[in-house]
C-alpha positions in Angstrom: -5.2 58.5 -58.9 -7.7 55.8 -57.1 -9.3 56.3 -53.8 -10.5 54.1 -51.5 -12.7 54.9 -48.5 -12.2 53.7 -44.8 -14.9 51.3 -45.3 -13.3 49.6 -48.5 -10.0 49.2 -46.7 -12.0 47.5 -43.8 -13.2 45.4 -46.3 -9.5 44.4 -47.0 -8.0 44.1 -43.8 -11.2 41.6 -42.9 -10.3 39.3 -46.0 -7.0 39.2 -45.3 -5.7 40.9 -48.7 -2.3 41.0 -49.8 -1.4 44.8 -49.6 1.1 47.9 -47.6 -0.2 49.9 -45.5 2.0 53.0 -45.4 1.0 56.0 -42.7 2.6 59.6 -44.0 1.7 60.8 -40.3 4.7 62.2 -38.1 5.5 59.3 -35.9 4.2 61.1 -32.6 1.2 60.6 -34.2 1.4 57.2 -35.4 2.7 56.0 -32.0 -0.5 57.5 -30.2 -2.7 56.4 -33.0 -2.8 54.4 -35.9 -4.7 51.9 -37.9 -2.5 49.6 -38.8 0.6 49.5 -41.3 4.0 50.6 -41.5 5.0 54.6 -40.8 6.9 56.7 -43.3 6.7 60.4 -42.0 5.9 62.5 -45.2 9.3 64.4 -44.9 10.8 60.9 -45.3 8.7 59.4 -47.4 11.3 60.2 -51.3 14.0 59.0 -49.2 12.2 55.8 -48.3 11.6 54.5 -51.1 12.9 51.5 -50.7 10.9 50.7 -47.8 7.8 50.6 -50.4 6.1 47.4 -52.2 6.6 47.0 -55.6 4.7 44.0 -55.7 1.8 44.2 -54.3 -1.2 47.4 -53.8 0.2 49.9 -51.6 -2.0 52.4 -49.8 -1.2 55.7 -48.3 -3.4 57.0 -44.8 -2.3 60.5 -43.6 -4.3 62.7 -41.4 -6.7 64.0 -44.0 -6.3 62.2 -47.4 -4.7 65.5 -48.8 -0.9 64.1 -48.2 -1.5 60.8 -49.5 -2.9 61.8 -52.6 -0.2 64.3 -53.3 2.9 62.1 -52.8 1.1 59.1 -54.9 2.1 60.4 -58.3 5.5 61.5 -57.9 6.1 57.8 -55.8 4.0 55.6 -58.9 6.9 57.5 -60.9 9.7 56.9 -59.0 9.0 53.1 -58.9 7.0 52.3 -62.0 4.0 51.3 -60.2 0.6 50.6 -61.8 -1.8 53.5 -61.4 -4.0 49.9 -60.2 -2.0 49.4 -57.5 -1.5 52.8 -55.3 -4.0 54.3 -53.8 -5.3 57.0 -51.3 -7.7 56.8 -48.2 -10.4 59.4 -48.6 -10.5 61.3 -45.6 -7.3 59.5 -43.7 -6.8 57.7 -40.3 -9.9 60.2 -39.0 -12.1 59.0 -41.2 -11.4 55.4 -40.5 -11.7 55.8 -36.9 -15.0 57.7 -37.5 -16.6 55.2 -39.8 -14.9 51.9 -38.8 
């Protein structure tokens, strides 16, 4: 599983980088805070798949990094994705607000 921290995807929404953005947050908490991205609610998320990018890096944000990470390798399965291309934010939407 690859990580990325708040400051790396920074680095990728300032060059304008090809990638999903998918926050596992309940959507009360997306709606009163989020950085960007499209919301799947974890209790959603297996019966979403089709809502997820098979063609481009897709990164999961939760509220700590501990969601994101654990849903990654049951969702690389489920669609084939390259271990390359899914990733987790260290320390979630918190940590991006923090650092960023």
């Amino acid at each position: 599983m690859k990580f990325l921290t708040a400051q790396e995807l920074k680095v990728k929404f300032d060059n304008n980088e090809d990638f999903q953005l998918i926050d596992l947050r309940e959507d009360y908490e997306f709606e009163d805070l989020n950085v960007g991205g499209i919301n799947i609610p974890l209790a959603t998320v297996f019966s979403s798949l089709d809502k997820i990018a098979t063609d481009k890096p897709v990164i999961f944000i939760c509220n700590s990094g501990r969601k994101s990470a654990a849903v990654i390798h049951t969702i690389k399965r489920k669609l084939n994705l390259n271990n390359e291309d899914v990733y987790s934010i260290k320390g979630g939407v918190p940590a991006y607000l923090e650092e960023i």
